[in-house]
C-alpha positions as CSV (number, residue, x, y, z in Angstrom):
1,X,-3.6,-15.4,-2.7
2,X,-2.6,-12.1,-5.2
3,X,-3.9,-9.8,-2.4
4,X,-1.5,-11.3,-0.1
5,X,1.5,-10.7,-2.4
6,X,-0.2,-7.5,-3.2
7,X,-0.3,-6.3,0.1
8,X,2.9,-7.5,1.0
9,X,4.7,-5.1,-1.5
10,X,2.2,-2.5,-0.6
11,X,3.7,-2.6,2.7
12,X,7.2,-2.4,1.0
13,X,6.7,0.9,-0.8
14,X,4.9,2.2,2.3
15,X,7.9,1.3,4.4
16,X,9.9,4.0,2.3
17,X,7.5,7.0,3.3
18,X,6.2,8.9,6.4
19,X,3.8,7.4,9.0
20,X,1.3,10.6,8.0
21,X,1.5,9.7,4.2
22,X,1.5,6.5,4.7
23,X,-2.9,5.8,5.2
24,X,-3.2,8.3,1.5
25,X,-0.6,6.2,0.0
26,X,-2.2,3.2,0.9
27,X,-5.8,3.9,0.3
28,X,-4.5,5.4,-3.1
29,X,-3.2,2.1,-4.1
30,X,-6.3,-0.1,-3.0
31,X,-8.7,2.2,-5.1
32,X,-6.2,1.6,-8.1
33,X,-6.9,-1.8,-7.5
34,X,-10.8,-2.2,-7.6
């Protein structure tokens, strides 16, 4: 259940920047997670 709500506002702050950054971004935020 937290990932969902995780990933949810993940997508939020990803929303905010460009399509190219957006795959760093997001696989910066999953290793701050493990």
């Amino acid at each position: 259940m937290k990932e969902i709500i995780l990933e949810k506002r993940v997508i939020k702050i990803l929303d905010r920047y460009p399509e190219r950054h957006q795959r760093k971004i997001k696989n910066t935020i999953l290793a701050l997670m493990l």
